[in-house]
C-alpha positions in Angstrom: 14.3 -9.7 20.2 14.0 -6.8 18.1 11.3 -4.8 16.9 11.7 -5.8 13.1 11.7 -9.6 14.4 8.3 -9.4 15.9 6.9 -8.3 13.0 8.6 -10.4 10.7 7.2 -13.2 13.2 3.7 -12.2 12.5 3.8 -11.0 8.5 7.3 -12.1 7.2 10.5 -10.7 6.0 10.7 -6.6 5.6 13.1 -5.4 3.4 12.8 -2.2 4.2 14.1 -1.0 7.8 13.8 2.6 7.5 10.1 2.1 6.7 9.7 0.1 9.9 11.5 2.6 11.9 9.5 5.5 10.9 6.0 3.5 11.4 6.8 2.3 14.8 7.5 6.0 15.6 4.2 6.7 14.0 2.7 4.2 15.8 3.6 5.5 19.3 1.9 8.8 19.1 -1.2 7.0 17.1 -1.2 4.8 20.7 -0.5 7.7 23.0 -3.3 9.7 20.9 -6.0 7.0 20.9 -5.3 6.8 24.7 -5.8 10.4 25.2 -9.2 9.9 23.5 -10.1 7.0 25.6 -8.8 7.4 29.1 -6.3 10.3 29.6 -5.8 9.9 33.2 -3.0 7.4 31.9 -1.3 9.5 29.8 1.5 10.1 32.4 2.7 6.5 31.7 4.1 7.9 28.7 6.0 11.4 30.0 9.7 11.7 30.4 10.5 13.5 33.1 13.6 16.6 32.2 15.4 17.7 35.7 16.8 21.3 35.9 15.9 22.5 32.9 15.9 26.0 33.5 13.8 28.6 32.8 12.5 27.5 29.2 12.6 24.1 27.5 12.2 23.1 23.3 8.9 20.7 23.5 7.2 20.8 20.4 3.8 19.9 20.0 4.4 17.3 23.4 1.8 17.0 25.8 3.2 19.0 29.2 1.9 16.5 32.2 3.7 18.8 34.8 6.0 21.2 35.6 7.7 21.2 39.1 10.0 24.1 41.1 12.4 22.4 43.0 14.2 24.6 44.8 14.7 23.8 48.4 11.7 25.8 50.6 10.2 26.6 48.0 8.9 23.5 45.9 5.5 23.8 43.7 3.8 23.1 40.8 3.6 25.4 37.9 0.5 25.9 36.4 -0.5 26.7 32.9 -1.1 30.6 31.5 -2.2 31.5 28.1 0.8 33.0 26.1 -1.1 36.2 25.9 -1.3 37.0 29.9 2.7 36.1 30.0 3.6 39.9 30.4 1.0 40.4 33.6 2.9 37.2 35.0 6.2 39.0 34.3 4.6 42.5 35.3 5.4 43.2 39.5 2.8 45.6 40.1 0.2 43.0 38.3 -2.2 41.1 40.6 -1.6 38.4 38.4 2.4 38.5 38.9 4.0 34.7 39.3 5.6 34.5 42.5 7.9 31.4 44.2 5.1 29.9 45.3 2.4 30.1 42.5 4.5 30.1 39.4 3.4 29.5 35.9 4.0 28.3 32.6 3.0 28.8 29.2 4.0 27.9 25.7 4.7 29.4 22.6 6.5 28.3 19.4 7.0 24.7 20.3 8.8 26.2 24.0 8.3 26.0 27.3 8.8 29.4 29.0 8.3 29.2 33.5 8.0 32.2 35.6 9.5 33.6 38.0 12.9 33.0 36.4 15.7 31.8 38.0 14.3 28.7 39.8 15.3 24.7 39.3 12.7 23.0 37.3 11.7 19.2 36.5 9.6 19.1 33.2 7.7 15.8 32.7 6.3 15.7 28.7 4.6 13.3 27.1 7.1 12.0 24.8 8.6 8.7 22.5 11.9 7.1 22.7 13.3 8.1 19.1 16.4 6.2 19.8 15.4 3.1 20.6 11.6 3.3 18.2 13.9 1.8 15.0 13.9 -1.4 13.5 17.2 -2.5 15.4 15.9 -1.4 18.8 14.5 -3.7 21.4 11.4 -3.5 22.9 12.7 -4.1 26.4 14.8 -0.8 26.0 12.6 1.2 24.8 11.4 3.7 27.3 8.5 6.5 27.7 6.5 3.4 26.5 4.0 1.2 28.9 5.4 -2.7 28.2 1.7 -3.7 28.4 1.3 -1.9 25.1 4.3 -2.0 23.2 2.5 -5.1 21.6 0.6 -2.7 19.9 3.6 -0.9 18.2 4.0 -4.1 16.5 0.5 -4.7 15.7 0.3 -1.0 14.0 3.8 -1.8 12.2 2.5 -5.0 10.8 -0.4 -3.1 9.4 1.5 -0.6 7.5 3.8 -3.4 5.8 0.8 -5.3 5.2 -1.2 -2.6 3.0 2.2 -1.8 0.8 2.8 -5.7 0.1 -1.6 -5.2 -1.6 -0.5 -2.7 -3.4 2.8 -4.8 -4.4 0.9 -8.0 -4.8 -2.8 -6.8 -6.6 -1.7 -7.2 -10.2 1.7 -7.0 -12.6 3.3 -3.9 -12.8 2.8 -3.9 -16.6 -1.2 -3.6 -17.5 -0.6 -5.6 -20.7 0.2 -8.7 -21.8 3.4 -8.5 -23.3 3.8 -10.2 -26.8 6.8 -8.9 -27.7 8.8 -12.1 -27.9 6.5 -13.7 -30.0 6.6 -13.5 -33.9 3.5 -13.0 -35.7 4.0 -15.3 -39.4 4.1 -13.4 -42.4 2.5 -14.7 -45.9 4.6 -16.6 -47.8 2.9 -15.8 -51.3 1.2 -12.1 -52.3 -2.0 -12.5 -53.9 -2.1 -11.4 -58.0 -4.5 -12.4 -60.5 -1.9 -14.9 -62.2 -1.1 -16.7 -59.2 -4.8 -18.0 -59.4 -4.9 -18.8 -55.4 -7.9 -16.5 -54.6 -10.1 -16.4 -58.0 -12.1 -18.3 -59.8 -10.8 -19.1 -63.5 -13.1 -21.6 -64.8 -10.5 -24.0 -65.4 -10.9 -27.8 -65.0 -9.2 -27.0 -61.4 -12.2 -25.6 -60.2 -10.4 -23.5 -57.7 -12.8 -21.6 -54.8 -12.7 -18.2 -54.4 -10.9 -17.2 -51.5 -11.8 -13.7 -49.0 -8.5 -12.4 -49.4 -9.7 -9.3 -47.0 -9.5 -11.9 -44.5 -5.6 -13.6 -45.5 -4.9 -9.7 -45.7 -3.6 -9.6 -41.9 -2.7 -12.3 -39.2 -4.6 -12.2 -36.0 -3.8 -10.4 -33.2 -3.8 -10.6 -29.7 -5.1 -7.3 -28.2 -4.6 -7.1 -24.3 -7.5 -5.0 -22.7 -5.5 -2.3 -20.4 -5.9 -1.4 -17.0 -4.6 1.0 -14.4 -2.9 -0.1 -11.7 -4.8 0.4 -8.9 -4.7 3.6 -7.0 -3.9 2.2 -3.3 -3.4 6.4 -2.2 -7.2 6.4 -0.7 -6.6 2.9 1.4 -3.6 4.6 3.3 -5.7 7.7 4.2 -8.2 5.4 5.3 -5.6 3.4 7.7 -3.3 6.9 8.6 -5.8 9.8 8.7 -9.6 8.5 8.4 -9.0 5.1 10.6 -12.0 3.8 9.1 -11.6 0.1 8.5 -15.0 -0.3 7.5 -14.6 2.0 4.3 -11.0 0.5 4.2 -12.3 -3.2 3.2 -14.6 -1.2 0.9 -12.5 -0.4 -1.0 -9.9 -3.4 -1.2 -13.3 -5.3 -1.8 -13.7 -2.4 -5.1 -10.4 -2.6 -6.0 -10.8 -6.6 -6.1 -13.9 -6.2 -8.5 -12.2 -4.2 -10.7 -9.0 -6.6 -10.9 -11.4 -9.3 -11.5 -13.4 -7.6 -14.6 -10.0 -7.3 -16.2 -9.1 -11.2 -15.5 -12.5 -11.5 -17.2 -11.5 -9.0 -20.1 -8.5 -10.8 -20.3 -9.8 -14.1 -21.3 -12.8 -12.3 -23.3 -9.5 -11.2 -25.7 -8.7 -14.5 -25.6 -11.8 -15.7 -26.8 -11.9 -13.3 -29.8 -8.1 -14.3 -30.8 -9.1 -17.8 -31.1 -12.1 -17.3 -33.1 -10.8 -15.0 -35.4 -7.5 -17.3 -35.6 -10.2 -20.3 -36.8 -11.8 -18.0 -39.1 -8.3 -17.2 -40.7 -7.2 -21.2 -40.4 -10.1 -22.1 -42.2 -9.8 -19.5 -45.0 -6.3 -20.0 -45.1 -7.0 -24.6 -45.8 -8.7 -23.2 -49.4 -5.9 -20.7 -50.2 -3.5 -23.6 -49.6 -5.5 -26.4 -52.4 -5.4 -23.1 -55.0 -1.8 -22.7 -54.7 -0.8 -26.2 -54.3 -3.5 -26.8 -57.5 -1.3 -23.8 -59.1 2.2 -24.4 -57.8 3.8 -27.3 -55.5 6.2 -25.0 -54.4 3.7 -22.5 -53.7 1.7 -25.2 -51.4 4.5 -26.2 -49.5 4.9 -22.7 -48.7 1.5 -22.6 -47.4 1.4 -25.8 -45.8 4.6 -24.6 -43.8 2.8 -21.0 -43.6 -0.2 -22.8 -41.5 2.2 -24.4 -39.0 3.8 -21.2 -38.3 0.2 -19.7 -37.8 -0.8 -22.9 -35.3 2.4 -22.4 -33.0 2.1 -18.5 -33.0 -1.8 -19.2 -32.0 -0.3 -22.1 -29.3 2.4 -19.4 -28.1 -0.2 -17.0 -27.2 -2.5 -18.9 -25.8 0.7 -20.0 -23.8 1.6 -16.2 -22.7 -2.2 -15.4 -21.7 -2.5 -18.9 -19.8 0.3 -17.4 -17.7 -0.8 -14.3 -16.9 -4.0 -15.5 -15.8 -2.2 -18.1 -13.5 0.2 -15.7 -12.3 -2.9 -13.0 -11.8 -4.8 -15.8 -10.0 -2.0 -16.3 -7.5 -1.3 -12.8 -6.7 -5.1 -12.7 -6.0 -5.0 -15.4 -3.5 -1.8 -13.7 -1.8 -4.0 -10.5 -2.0 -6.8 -11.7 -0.3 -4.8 -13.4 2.6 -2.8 -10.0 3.3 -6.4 -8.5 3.4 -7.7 -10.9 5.9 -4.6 -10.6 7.7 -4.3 -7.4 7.8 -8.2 -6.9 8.8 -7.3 -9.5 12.0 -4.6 -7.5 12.8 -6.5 -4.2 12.9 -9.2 -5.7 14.9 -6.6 -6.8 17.3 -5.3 -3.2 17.1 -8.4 -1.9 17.7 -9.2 -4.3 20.7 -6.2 -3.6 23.0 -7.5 -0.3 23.5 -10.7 -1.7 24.9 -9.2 -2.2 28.5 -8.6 1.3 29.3 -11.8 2.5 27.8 -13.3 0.5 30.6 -11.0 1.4 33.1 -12.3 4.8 32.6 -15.8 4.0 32.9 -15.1 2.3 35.9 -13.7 5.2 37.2 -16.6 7.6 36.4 
């Protein structure tokens, strides 16, 4: 089984490979690292060991475990030198001259550099298996790796896709509402003084006087906006801090603040509807005047009404499902939180057994 199918075992289908090949690779030296903090006397389960290497080697930053001379009759470990004393170790009228049998090592610029020259030499580094660390590789092939730990790779891996899929999931990627499909009714009929709709004549009608400020525009729905919500500080707190303490912090702020808007949302809501009653009821006395003034004028109003009653229905329809699609995406938020903070305790916990061995040990 591969790597990507035990984690899609545990959080579902990835879509992205490269992603899980470059957090598994992360996720080895995280491991290696942790264990060098809690019991480094283990460390040496993760070297890989370079024979004949000669007299210098490209490491990197790689932990050096050992460094052996094999030549026959004269096999020995090198030991480590500061750069700085490498020209008394290369210097043979210095005391401090490397010989066959005391030869040293020291490193500079990501190299390896062993004195005397000349001799065999077997590096052992701490190290990952690039190769087989990608989303196609198998665990089982993967070397430079203990297998009682490789569960953790997985674990780590799992972690990393489940904090992109919050900040996927948290809300749309669009902060408002958006109305565009929906036409907002236009008046039928513009308001003179001859058309006798909005004042009062004195005539045997008895027409009421109509607010025209308030037939002067249709309502409106007006989305409140929010950012989307800055996920940058929850992957420092999972990459560089570790804290998962402050983590669910500040998923827990982030979830306030998504739940405000939700509230904001309906809030607009609210207002629309009221002021859409308001208009509706203004707009019942405009329609008597005209029809008292002109049937065709009152039909035009009549129909005018029914257009303002399906663009209120439409959206109220449009905000109904946003909040049902926002309510969903916070449900599927909060499970990826509480999966994801099972899966870091878990993390967290398999390191527990070598902290002890340690402590057994001292």
């Amino acid at each position: 089984m591969s790597w990507k199918s035990e984690v899609e075992d545990l959080v579902g289908t990835v879509t992205d490979n490269d992603s899980i090949s470059t957090w598994l690779k992360n996720g080895a030296w995280d491991v290696i690292n942790k264990v060098k903090q809690t019991n480094p006397s283990i460390i040496h389960q993760f070297s890989k060991l370079s024979e004949n290497i000669g007299d210098s080697e490209v490491i990197g930053n790689n932990d050096v475990v050992s460094v052996f001379r094999t030549d026959s009759g004269t096999e020995s470990e090198y030991r480590e030198i500061l750069p700085i004393l490498k020209y008394k170790a290369n210097d043979t009228n210095s005391i401090y001259e490397a010989s066959v049998s005391d030869p040293v090592y020291y490193r500079e610029n990501g190299t390896i550099y062993m004195l005397p020259t000349g001799g065999n030499n077997d590096l052992v580094i701490v190290s990952i298996d690039t190769n087989n660390l990608a989303h196609g590789g198998e665990p089982s092939e993967t070397d430079y790796f203990p297998d009682e730990m490789k569960h953790l790779l997985v674990l780590y891996v799992c972690m990393q896709e489940l904090q992109r899929k919050m900040s996927d999931t948290l809300v749309p990627s669009d902060a408002l509402i958006n109305m565009d499909n929906i036409s907002k009714p236009v008046m039928p009929i513009t308001f003179t003084g001859s058309s006798n709709m909005s004042t009062w004549d004195a005539s045997s009608e008895s027409r009421l006087i109509v607010d025209e400020t308030i037939l002067s525009e249709v309502p409106t729905y007006i989305s409140p906006v929010m950012n989307p919500p800055d996920f940058s500080d929850t992957d420092n707190w999972i990459s560089v801090e570790e804290d998962p303490e402050m983590l669910a912090a500040r998923i827990q702020e982030i979830g306030a603040k998504v739940q405000v808007y939700s509230a904001a949302v309906q809030d607009a809501l609210n207002k629309f509807n009221e002021d859409t009653t308001e208009y509706q009821a203004t707009l019942q006395i405009a329609i008597k005047n005209a029809e008292l003034s002109s049937a065709s004028d009152g039909i035009l109003m009549q129909r005018f009404s029914t257009e303002i009653q399906k663009y209120q229905g439409e959206v109220q329809a449009k905000v109904q499902e946003y909040t049902l699609k926002s309510q969903g995406r916070s449900l599927e938020y909060q499970w990826l939180q509480d999966k994801y903070l099972r899966l870091k305790q878990q993390y967290e916990q398999g390191f527990v057994p070598f902290a002890q061995q340690r402590q057994e040990k001292d």
